[in-house]
Residue frames relative to the residue before (quaternion, step in Angstrom):
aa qw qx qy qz dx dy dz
X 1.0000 0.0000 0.0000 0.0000 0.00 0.00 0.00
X 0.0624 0.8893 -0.3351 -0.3049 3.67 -0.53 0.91
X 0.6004 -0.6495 0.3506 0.3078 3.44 -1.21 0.83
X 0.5574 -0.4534 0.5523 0.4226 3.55 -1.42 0.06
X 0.7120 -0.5290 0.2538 0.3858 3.41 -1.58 1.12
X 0.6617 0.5407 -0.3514 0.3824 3.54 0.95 -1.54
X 0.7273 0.4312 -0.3797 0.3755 3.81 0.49 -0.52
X 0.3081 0.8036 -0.2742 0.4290 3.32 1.76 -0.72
X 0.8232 0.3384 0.0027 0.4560 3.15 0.38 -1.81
X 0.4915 0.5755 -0.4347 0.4880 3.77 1.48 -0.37
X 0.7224 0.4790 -0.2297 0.4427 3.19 0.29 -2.08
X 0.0555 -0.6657 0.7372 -0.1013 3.55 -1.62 1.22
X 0.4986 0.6436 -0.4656 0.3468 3.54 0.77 -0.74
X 0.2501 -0.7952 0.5167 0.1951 2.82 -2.06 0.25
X 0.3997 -0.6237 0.4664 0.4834 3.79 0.11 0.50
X 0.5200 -0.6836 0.4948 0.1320 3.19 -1.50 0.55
X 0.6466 -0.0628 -0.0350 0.7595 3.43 1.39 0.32
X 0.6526 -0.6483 0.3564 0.1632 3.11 -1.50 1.57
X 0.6517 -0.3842 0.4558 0.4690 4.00 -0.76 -0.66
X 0.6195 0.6606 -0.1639 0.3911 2.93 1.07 -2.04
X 0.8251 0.2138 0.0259 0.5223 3.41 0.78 -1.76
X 0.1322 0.7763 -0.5497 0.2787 3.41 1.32 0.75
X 0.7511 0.4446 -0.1925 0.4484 3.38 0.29 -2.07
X 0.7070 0.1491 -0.3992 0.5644 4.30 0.19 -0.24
X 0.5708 0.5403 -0.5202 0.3342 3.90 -0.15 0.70
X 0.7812 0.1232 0.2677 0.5503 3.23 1.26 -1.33
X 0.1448 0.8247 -0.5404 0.0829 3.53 1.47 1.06
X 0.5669 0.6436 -0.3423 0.3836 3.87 0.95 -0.71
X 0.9191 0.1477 -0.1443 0.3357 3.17 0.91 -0.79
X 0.1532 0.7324 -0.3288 0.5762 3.03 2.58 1.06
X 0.7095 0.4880 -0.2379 0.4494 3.61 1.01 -1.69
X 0.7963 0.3784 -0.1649 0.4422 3.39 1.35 -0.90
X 0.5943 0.3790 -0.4376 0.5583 3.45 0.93 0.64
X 0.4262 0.6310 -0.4762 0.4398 3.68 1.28 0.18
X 0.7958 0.5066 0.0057 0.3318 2.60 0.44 -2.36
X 0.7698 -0.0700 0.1241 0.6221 3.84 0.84 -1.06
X 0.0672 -0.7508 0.6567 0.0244 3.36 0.50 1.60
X 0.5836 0.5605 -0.5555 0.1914 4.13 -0.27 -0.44
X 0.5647 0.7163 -0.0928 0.3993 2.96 1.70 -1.58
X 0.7535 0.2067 -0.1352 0.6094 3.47 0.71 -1.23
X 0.5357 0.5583 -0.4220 0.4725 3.70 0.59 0.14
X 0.5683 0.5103 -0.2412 0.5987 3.67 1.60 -0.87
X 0.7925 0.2984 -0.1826 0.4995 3.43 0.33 -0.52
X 0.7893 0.3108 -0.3201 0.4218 3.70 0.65 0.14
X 0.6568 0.3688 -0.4475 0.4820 3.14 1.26 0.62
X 0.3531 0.6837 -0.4841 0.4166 3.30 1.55 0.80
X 0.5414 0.6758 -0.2199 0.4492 2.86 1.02 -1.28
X 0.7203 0.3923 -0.0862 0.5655 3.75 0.03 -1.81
X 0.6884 0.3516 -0.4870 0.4067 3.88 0.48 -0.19
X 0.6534 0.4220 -0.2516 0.5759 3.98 1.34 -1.10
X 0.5658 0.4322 -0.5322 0.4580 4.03 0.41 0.19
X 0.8070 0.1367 -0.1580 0.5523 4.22 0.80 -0.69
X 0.6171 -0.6604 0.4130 0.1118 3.24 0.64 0.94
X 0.4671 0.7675 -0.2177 0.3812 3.37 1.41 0.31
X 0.4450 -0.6886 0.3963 0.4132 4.12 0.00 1.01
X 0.4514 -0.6391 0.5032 0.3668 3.60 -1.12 0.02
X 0.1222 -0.7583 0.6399 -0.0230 3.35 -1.00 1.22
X 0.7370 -0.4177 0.4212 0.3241 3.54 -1.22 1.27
X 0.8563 -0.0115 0.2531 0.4501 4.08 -0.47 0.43
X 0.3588 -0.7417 0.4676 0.3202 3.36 1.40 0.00
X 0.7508 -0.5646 0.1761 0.2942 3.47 1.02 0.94
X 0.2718 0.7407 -0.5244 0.3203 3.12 1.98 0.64
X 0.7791 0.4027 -0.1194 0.4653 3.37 1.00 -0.95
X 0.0703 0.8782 -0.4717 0.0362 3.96 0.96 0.93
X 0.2257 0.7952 -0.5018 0.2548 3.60 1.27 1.23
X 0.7673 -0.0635 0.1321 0.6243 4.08 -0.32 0.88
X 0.9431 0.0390 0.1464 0.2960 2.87 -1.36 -1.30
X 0.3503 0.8181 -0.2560 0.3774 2.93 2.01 -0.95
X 0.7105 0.4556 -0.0359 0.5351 3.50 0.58 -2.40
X 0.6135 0.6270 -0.3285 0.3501 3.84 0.59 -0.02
X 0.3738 -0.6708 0.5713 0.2898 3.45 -0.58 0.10
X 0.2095 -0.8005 0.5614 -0.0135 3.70 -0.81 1.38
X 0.7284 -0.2513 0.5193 0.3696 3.19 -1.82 -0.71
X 0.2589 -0.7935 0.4017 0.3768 3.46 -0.26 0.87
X 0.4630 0.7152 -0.3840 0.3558 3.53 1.37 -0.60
X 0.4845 0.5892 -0.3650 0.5337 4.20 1.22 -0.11
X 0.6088 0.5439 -0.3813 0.4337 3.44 1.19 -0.31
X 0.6308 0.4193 -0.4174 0.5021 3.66 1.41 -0.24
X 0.6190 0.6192 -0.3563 0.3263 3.40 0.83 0.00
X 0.4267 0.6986 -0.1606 0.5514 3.15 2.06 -0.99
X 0.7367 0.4557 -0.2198 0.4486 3.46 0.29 -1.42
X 0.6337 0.4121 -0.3485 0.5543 3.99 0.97 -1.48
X 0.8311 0.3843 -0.1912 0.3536 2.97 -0.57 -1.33
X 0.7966 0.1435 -0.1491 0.5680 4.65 0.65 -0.30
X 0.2489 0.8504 -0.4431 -0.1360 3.67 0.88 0.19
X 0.5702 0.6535 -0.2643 0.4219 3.42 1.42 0.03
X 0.5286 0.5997 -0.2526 0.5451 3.20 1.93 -0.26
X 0.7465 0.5488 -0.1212 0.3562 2.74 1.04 -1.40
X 0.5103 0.5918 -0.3111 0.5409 3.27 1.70 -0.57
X 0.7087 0.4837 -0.2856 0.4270 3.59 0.99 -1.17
X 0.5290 0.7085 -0.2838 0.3710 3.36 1.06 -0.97
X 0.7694 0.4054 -0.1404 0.4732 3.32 1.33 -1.48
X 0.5237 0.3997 -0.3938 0.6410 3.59 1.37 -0.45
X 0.5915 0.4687 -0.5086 0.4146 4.03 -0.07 -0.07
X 0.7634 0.4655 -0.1548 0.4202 3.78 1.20 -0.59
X 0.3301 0.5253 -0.4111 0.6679 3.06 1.95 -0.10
X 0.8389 0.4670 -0.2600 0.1031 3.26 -0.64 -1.29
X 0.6645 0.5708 -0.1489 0.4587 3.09 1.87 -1.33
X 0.6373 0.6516 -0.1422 0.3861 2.72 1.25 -2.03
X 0.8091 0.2543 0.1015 0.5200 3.23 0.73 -1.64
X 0.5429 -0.6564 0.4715 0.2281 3.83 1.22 0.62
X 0.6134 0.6393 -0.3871 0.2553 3.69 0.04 0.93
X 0.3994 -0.8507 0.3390 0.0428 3.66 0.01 1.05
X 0.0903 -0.8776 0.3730 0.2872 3.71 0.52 0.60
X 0.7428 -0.5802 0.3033 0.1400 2.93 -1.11 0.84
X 0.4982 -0.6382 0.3145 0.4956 4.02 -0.14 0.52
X 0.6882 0.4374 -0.3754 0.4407 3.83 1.20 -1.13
X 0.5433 0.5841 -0.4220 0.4306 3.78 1.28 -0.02
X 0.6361 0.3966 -0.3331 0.5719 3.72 0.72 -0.97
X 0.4576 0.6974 -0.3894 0.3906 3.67 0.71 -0.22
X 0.7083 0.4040 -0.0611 0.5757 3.09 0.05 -2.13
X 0.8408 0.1677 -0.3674 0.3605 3.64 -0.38 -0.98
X 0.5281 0.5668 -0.4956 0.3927 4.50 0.48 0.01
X 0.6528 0.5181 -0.3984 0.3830 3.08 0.98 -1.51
X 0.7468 0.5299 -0.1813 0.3586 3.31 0.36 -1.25
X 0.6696 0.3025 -0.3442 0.5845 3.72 1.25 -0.24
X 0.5035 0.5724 -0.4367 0.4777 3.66 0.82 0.02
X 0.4321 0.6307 -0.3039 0.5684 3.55 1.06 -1.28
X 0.8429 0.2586 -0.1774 0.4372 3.32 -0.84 -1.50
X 0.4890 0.5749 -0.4870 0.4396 4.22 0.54 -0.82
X 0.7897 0.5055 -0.1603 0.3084 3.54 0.14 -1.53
X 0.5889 0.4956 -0.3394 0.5407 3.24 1.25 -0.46
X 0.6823 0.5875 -0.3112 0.3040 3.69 0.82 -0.95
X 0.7430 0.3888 -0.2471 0.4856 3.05 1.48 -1.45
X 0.5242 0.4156 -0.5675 0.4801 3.79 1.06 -0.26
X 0.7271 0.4340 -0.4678 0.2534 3.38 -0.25 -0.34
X 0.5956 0.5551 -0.4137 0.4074 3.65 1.28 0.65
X 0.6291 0.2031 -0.2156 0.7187 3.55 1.19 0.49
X 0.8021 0.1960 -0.2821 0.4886 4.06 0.15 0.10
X 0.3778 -0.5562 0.6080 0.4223 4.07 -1.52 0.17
X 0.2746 -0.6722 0.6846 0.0639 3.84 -1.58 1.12
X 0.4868 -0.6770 0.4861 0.2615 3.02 -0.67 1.87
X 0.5538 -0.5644 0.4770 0.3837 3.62 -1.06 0.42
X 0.5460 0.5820 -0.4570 0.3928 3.71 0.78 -0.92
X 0.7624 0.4508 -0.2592 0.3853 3.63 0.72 -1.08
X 0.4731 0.2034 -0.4036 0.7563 3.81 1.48 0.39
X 0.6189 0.2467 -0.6813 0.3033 2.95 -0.87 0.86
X 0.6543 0.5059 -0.3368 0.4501 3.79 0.48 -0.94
X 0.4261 0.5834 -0.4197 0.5495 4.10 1.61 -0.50
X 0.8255 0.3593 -0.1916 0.3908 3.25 -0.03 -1.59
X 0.6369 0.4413 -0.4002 0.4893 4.05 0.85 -0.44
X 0.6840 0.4698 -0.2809 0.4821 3.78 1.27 -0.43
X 0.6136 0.3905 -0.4429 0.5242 3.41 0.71 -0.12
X 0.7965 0.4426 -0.3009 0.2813 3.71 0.55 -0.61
X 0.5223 0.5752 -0.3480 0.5246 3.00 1.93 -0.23
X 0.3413 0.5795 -0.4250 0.6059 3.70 1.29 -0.26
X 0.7703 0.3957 -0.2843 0.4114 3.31 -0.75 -1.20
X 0.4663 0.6560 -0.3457 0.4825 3.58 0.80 -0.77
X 0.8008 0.4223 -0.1064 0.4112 3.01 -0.40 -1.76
X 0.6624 0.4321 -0.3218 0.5205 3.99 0.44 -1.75
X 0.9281 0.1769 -0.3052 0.1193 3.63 0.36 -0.15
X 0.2401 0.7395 -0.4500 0.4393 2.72 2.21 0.38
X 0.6965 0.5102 -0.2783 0.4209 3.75 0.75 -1.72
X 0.5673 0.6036 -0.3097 0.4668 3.72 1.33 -0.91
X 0.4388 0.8173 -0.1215 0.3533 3.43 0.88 -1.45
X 0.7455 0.4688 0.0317 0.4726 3.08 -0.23 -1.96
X 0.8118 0.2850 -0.2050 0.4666 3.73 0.21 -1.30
X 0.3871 0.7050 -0.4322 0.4079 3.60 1.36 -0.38
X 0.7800 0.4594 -0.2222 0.3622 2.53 0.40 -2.29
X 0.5546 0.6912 -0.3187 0.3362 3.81 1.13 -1.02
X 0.3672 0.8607 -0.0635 0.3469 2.92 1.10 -1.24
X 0.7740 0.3549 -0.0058 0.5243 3.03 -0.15 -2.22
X 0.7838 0.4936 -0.2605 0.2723 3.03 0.52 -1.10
X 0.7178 0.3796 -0.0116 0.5836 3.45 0.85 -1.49
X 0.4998 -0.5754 0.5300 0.3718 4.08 0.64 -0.09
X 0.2020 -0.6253 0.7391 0.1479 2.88 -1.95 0.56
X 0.4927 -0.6852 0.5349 0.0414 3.48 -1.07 1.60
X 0.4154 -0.7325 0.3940 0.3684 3.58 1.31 -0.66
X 0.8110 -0.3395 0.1794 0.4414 3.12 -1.67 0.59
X 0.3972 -0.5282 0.5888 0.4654 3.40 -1.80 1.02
X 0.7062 -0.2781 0.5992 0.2547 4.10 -1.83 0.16
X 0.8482 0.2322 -0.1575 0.4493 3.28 -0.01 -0.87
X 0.5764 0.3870 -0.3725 0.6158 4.07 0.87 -0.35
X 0.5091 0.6155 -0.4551 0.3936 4.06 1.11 -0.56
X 0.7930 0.3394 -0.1415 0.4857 3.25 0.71 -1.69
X 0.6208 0.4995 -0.3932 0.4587 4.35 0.89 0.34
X 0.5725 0.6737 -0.2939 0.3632 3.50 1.39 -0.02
X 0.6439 -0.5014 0.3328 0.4725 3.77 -0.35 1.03
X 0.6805 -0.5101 0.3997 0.3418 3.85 -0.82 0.37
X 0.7269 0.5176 -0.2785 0.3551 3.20 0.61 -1.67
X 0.7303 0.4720 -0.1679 0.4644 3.23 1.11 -1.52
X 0.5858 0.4481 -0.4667 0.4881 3.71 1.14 -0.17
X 0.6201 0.6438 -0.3231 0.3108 3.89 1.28 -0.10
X 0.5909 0.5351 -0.1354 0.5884 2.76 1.90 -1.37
X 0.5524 0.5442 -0.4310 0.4615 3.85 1.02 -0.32
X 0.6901 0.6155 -0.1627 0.3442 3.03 0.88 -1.86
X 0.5667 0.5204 -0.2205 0.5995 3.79 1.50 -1.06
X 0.9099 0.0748 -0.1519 0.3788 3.80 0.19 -0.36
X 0.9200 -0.2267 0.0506 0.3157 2.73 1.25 1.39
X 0.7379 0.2991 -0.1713 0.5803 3.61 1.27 -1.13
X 0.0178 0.8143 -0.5292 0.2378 2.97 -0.52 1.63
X 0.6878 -0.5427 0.1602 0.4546 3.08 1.48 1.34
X 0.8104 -0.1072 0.0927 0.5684 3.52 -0.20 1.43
X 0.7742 0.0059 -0.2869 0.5641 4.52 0.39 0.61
X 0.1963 -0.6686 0.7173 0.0058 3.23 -0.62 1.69
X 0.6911 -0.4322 0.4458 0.3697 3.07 -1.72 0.32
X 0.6467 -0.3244 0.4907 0.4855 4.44 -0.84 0.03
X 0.7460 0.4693 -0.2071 0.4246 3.63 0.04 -1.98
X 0.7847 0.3327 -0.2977 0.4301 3.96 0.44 -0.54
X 0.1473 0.9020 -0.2953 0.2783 3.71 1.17 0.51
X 0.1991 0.7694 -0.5991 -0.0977 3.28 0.61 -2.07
X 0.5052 0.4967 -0.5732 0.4116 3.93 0.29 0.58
X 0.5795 -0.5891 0.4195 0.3757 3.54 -1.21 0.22
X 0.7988 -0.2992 0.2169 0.4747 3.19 -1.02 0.39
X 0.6267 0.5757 -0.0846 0.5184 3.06 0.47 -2.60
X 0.8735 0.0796 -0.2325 0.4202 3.59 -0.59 -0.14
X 0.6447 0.4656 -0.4681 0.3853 3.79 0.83 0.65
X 0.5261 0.5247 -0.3909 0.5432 3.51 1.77 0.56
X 0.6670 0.4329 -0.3840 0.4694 3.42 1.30 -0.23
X 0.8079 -0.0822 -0.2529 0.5259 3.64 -2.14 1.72
C-alpha cells in the first residue's frame, strides 16, 4: 500500500521476509490469501485490531470519509472484507507497516504497481478495443497471486509479533498520522512506544520480564 511521503520517511523497519519470498516462507498462508482473500483479510485484521488494542476503523482510515474516519462495530469488518476485499488487504498491510514500523521494499513497490498498472491497462483498453479473455485471466491469476504474497509477507510479521511483543508505535510514524487517528491512538493508549500490557500479544511471562 503506498504511503504519503511523511509516513514514508517515519517507517525504517524491515519486513522480515520479502513479498518475493513470502510464498516459500509461508505457502499455507500465501494459498490462503490467494485462494479466500475475504476470509484471511477477516482474520488478520482481527488479529492487528487485538495485538494494539485499538477500535475498528473502516480501512484502518485509508478512507477518513464521515463515518468512514470513525471508530465502528467491529462486526462492519465483515462487510469491509465482502464487499472491498482488495482494500481490505491494503488496509491491513497499512497496519503492519505503521503499527509495527516497516518500509516496503523496492521488489515490493515493484510487484504491487506493476501489477495494478497491469490490471489499469486492461480496463481502459477494454474501453475502445475487445480483451482476449486469456489476458483477464492472467489479470485475475496476477492480482491473486499478489494478494497471496501481500499477505503471506503480512502474515509472517503478525505472527512475529505474537511472539516477541509489540513495544508500540515508532513516535515518529505516531506523530505523521492523520490527527483523528493520532487521537484515537492517544485514547487507547498508544502514545508512541508504551502501549497499554493488554495490546502486547506476548505471553504473560515474558511481558513482566526487563
Amino acid at each position: 500500500m503506498p504511503l504519503k511521503q511523511e509516513l514514508v520517511a517515519a517507517c525504517t523497519g524491515h519486513w522480515k521476509t520479502e513479498m518475493f519470498q513470502a510464498p516459500f516462507e509461508a505457502p499455507a498462508s500465501c494459498l490462503y490469501g490467494c485462494c479466500c482473500i475475504c476470509c484471511a483479510s477477516y482474520q488478520q485484521r482481527s488479529e492487528l485490531l487485538d495485538i494494539t488494542g485499538e477500535p475498528y476503523v473502516c480501512c484502518a482510515g485509508l478512507c477518513p470519509c464521515g463515518p468512514l474516519g470513525e471508530p465502528q462495530d467491529r462486526a462492519c469488518l465483515f462487510l469491509e472484507v465482502c464487499c472491498c476485499p482488495g482494500l481490505a488487504l491494503s488496509a491491513n498491510r497499512f497496519m503492519v507497516q505503521t503499527r509495527f514500523d516497516k518500509e516496503n521494499t523496492a521488489c515490493d513497490d515493484c510487484i504491487i504497481t506493476g501489477t495494478c498498472l497491469f490490471v489499469c491497462a486492461l480496463d481502459i483498453a477494454r474501453c475502445f478495443i475487445d480483451i482476449p479473455r486469456e489476458l483477464d485471466f492472467i489479470a485475475d491469476c496476477l492480482v491473486m497471486s499478489v494478494q497471496g504474497c501481500m499477505h503471506a509477507q503480512q502474515q509472517i510479521e503478525i505472527d512475529e509479533i505474537k511472539k516477541n511483543g509489540w513495544s508500540g508505535m515508532n513516535p515518529m510514524i505516531l506523530q505523521s498520522m492523520p490527527p483523528s487517528q493520532q487521537h484515537m491512538f492517544q485514547k487507547v493508549g498508544m502514545n508512541g512506544g508504551h502501549p497499554h500490557p493488554a495490546m502486547m500479544g506476548a505471553p504473560q511471562q515474558q511481558m513482566h520480564m526487563g
